[in-house]
C-alpha positions in Angstrom: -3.4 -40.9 67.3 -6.1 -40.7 70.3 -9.2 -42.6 70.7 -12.0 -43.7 72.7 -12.1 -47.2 71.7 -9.8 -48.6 69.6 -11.0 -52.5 68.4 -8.3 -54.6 67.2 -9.7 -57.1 64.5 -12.0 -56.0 61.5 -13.9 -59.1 61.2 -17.4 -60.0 62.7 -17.1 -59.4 66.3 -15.2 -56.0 65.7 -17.5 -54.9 62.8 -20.8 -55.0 65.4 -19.1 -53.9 68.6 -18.5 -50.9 66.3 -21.7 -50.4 65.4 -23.3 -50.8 68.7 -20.8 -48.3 70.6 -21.0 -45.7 67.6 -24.9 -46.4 68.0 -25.1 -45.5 71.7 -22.0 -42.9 71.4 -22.1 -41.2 68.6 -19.8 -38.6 69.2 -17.1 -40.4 70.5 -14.1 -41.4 68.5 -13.8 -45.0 67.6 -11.0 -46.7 65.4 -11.2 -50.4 64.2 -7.3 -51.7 62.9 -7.0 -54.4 60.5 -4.0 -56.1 59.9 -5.2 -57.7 56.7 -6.0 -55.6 53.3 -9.3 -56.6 53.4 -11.9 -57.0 56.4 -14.7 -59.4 57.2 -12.6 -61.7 55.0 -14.8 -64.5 56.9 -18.1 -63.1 56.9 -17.4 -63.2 53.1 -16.7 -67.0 52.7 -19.0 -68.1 55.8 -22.0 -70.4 54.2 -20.2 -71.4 51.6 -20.5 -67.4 50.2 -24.0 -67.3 51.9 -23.2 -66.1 55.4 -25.0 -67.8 58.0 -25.8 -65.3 60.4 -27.5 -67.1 63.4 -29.8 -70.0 63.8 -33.2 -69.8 64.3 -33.8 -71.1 68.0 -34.9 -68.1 69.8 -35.2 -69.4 73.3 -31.1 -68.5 75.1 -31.3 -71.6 77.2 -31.7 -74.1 74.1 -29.0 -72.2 71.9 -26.7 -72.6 74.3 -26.7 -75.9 73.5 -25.0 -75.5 70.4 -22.0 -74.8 72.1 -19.1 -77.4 73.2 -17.0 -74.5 75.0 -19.0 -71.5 76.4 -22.7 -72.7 77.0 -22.5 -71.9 80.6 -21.0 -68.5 80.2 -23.0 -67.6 77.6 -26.5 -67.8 79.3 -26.9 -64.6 80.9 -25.3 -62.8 77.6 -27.9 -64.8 75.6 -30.3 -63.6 77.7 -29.6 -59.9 76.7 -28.4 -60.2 73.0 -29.6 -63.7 71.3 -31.0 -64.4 67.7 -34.1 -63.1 67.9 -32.2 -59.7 68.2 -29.7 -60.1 65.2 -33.0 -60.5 63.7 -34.4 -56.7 64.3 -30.8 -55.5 63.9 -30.7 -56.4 60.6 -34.0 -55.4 59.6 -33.6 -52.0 60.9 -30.4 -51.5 58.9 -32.9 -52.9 55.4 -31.4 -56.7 54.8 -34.5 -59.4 55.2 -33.4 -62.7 56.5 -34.7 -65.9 55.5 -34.7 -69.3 57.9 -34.4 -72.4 56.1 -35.6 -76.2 57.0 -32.7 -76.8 59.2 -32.9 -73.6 61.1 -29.8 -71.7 59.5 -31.0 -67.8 58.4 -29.7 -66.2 55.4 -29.6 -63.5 53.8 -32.6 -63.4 51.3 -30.3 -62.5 48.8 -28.3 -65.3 49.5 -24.7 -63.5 49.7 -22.3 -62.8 52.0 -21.5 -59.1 50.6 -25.1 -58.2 51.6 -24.1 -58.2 55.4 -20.5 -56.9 54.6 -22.1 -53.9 52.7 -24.2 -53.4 55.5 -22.0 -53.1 57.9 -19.4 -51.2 55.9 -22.5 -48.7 55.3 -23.5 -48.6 58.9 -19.7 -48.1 59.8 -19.5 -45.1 57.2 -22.5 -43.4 58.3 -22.0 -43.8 61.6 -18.2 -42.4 61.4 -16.4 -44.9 62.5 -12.8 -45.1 61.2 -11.2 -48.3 59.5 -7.2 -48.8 58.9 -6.7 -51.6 57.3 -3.0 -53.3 57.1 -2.5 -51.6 60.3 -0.8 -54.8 62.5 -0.8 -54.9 66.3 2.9 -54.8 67.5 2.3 -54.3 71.4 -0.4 -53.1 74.0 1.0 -52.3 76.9 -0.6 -50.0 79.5 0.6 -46.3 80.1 0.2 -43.5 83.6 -2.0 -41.5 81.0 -5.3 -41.1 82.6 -7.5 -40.1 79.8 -5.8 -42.6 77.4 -3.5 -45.1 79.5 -3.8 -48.0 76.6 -0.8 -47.7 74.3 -0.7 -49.5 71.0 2.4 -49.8 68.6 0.9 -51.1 65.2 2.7 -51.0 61.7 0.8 -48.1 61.3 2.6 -45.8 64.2 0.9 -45.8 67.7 -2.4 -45.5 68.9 -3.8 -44.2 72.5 -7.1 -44.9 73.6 -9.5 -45.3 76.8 -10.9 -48.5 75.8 -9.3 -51.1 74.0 -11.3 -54.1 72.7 -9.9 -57.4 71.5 -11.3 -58.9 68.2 -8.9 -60.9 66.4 -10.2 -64.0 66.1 -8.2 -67.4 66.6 -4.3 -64.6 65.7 -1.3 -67.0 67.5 0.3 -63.3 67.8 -2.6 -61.7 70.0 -3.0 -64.9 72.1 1.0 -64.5 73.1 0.5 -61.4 73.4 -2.5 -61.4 75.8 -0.9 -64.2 77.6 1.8 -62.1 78.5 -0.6 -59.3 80.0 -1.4 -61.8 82.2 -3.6 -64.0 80.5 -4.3 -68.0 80.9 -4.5 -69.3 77.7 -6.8 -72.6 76.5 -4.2 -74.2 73.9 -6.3 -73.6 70.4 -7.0 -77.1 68.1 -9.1 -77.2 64.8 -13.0 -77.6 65.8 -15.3 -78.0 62.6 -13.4 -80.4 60.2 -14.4 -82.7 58.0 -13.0 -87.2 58.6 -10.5 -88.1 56.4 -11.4 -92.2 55.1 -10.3 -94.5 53.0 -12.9 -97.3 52.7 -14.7 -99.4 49.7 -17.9 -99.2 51.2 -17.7 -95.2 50.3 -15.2 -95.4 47.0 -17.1 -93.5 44.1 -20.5 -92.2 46.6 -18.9 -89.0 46.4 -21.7 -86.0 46.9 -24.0 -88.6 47.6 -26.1 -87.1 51.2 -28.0 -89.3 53.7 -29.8 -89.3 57.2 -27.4 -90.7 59.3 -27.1 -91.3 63.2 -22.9 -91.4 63.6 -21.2 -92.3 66.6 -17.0 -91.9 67.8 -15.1 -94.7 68.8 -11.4 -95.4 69.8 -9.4 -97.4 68.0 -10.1 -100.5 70.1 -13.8 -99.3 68.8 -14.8 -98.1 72.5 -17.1 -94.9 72.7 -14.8 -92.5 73.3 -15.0 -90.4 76.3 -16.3 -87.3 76.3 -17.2 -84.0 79.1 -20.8 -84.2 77.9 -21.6 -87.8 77.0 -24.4 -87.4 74.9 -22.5 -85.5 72.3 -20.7 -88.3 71.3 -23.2 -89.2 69.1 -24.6 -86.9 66.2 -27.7 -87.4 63.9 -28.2 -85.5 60.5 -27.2 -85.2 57.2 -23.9 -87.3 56.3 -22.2 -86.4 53.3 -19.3 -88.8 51.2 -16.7 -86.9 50.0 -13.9 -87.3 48.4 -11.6 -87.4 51.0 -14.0 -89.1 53.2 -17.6 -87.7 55.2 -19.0 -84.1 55.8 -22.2 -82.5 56.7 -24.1 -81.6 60.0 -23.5 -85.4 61.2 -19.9 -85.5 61.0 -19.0 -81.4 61.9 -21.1 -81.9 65.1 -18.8 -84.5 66.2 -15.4 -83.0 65.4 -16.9 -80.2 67.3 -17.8 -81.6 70.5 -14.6 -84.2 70.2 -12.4 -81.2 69.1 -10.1 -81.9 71.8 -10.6 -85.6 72.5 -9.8 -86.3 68.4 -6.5 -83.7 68.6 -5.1 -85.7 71.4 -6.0 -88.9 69.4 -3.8 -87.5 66.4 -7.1 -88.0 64.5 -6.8 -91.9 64.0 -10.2 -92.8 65.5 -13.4 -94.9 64.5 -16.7 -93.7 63.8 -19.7 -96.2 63.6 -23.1 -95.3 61.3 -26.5 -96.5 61.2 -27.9 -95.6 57.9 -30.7 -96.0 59.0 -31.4 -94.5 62.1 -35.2 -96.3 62.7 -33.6 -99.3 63.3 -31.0 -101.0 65.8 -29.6 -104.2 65.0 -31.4 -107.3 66.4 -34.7 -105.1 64.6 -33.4 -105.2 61.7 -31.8 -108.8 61.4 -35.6 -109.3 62.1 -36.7 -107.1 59.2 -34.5 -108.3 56.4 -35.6 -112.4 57.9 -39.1 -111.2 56.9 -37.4 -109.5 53.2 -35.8 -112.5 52.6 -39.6 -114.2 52.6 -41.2 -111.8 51.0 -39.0 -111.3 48.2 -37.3 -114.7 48.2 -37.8 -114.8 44.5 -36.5 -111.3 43.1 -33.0 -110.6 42.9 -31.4 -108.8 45.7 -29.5 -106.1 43.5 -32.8 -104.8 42.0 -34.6 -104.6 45.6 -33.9 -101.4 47.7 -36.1 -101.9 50.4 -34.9 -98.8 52.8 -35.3 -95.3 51.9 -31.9 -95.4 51.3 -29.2 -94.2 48.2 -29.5 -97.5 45.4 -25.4 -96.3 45.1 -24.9 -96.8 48.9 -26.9 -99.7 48.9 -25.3 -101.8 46.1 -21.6 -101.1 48.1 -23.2 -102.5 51.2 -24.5 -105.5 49.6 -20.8 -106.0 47.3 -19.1 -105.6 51.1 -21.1 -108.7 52.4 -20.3 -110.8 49.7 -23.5 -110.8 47.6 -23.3 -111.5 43.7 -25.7 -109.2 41.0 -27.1 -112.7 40.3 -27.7 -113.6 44.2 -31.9 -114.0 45.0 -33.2 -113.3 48.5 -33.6 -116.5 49.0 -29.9 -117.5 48.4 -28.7 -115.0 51.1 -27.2 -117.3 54.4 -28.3 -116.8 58.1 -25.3 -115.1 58.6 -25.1 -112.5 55.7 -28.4 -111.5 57.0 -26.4 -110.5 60.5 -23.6 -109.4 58.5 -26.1 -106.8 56.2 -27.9 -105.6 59.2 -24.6 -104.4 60.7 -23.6 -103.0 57.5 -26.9 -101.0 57.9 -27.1 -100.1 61.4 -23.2 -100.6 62.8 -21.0 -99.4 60.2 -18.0 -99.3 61.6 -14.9 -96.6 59.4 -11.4 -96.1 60.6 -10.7 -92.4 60.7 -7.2 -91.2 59.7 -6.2 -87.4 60.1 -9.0 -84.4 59.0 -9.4 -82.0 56.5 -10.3 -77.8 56.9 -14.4 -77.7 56.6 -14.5 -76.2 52.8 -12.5 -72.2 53.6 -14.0 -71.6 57.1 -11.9 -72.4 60.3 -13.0 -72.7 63.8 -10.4 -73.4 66.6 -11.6 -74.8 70.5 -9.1 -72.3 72.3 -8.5 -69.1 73.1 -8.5 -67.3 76.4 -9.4 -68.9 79.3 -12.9 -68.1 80.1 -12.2 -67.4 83.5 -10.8 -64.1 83.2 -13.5 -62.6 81.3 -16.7 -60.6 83.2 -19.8 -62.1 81.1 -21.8 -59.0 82.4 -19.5 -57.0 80.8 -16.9 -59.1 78.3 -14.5 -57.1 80.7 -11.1 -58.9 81.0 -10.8 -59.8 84.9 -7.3 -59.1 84.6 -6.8 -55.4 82.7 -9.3 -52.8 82.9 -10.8 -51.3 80.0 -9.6 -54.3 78.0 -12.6 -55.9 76.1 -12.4 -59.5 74.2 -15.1 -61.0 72.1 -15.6 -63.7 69.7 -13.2 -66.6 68.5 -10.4 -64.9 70.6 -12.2 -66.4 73.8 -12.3 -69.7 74.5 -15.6 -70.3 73.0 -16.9 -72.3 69.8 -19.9 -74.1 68.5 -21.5 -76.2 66.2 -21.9 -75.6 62.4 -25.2 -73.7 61.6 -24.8 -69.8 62.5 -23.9 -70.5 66.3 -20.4 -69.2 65.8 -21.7 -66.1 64.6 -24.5 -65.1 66.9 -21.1 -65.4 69.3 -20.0 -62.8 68.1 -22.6 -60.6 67.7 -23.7 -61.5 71.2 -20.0 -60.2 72.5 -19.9 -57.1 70.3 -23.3 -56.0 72.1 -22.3 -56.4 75.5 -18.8 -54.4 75.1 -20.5 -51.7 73.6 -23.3 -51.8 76.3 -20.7 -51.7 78.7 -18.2 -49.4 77.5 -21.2 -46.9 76.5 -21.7 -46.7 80.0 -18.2 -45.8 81.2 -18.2 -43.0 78.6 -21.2 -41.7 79.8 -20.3 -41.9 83.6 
């Protein structure tokens, strides 16, 4: 079976680089294998069903900075292909987007199958072929000049000019890249959720706060990481009930991805509920409460803008009783509440998969890739975009604007080998 382009991998990145190349080369033959029964399996739970296609920062050199592995590389490839673009691709093909409050776009419809129909309809129209439980056995290169890629799949084999590599984070393509020559980033788990066991948190679960969330080493020391800043996250915090979620917590297992894998996940985290404050300012604030409302009862004040569940824990961890007034409170549960407030500290043991979706830091070593081109440096012809690279971001639609980003510039720069 000859092709053009074969793209292994029928999820995001492989969906769009089809479209793009079929766009721009219409006549051409152009084969996308699946070694699932089902594609875009992930587009399909991304967003919790939603599909959270990009993120609604449209200048390349600040989305780059949603990305712990990849923001340098990805500047120039930003520059050509960024959200903005997804945008207009989209509404060309008939699916309005939406942008909510915290930046993430949608579908208006709110479901994932409206971006799988739409690219299943683009990819009909548009002629390009789909096997699906067709499994990659080998790719090996052959003296054929018209078609020197070889592919054995469960399927049979497969020649083509062009082969491009969209598998995603597949153990079996990594080996096998790595033994085309290939340095490969060992992959760990990137957007997960802390696993805690704690008092202060037994019974909040669902409960969602503001929350300014920092990691620490066991011995409670910042812990150390490439870009300093990013060990500290602000943002929603959501108890669970396993432990804490949400844009907070999923920033900071992505930029610690590596730093928490070689901790074995038994770290610290510390949280300041309420973010407006730091310590000494609010052992002065609640000096002033205890005052002001030295004759009501503490339980049924809730002076913050802060959960009355959540609250009440944080005044039963200190020691205060229901029938406790302001003015009983000591000097030193004064200090003791304000660091309850604004230095929290949690012990962290092990991690838990971010609801269906899975993102892994690792992945071919970005140093072997053309970013003009998504060209490997190392075989000709041979493409590689999205979560197969060594490239990952931060919850919010960054992972997929990745891919679509990748799947723009192989077909941009294949399409112009076929038409040399």
């Amino acid at each position: 079976m000859d092709f053009d382009v074969i793209i292994v991998g029928g999820g995001a990145a492989g969906f769009f680089t089809a479209i793009q190349l079929a766009r721009l080369q219409p006549e051409r033959k152009i084969v996308i294998l699946e070694r699932g029964k089902e594609v875009l399996t992930k587009v399909k739970i991304s967003g919790g069903g939603r599909c959270n296609v990009t993120h609604a920062i449209f200048d390349p050199n600040e989305f780059v900075n949603a990305y712990p592995r990849g923001k340098r590389e990805l500047k120039g490839p930003f520059h050509s292909f960024c959200s903005g673009n997804i945008f207009d691709f989209f509404e060309s093909c008939g699916v309005a987007l939406k942008i909510e409050e915290d930046g993430r776009v949608f579908p208006q419809s709110d479901s994932s199958q409206t971006i799988i129909d739409c690219f299943v309809d683009q990819i009909n129209t548009l002629g390009v072929k789909v096997h699906a439980s067709c499994a990659v056995k080998s790719i090996h290169r052959t003296d054929l000049k018209e078609t020197p890629w070889a592919l054995e799949t469960t399927q049979g084999d497969y020649r083509a000019a062009h082969v491009v590599i969209a598998t995603g984070s597949n153990p079996k393509m990594w080996v096998q890249l790595e033994n085309m020559g290939h340095k490969l980033v060992t992959a760990v788990p990137s957007l997960f959720t802390f696993n805690i066991k704690d008092h202060r948190i037994q019974g909040l679960m669902g409960l969602s706060t503001e929350a300014k969330v920092s990691l620490l080493n066991q011995a409670g020391e910042p812990i150390d990481l490439e870009v300093s800043s990013a060990s500290t996250s602000s943002g929603p915090l959501l108890i669970t009930h396993w432990g804490m979620s949400g844009p907070a917590i999923l920033k900071l297992s992505a930029w610690g991805a590596r730093a928490l894998h070689q901790m074995n996940y038994q770290f610290k985290i510390r949280v300041n509920w309420l973010p407006q404050y730091t310590l000494e300012a609010m052992v002065l604030h609640l000096t002033e409460l205890k005052q002001e409302f030295a004759k009501k009862h503490v339980y049924n004040t809730r002076p913050f803008d802060l959960p009355k569940r959540l609250w009440l824990k944080l005044l039963e961890a200190i020691g205060v009783l229901k029938e406790m007034k302001w003015a009983d409170i000591r000097k030193i549960q004064l200090r003791h509440l304000a660091q309850q407030l604004t230095q929290c500290q949690f012990s962290v043991s092990g991690k838990s998969t971010f609801k269906e979706e899975f993102v892994t830091a690792g992945g071919v070593d970005l140093k072997d890739i053309n970013f003009k081109t998504y060209e490997s440096k190392v075989c000709d012809s041979l493409y590689l975009a999205g979560e197969v690279l060594d490239i990952d971001a931060i919850t919010g639609g960054f992972n997929f604007q990745n891919a679509w980003t990748g799947g723009f510039i192989v077909a941009s720069a294949i399409s112009k080998k076929l038409s040399n």
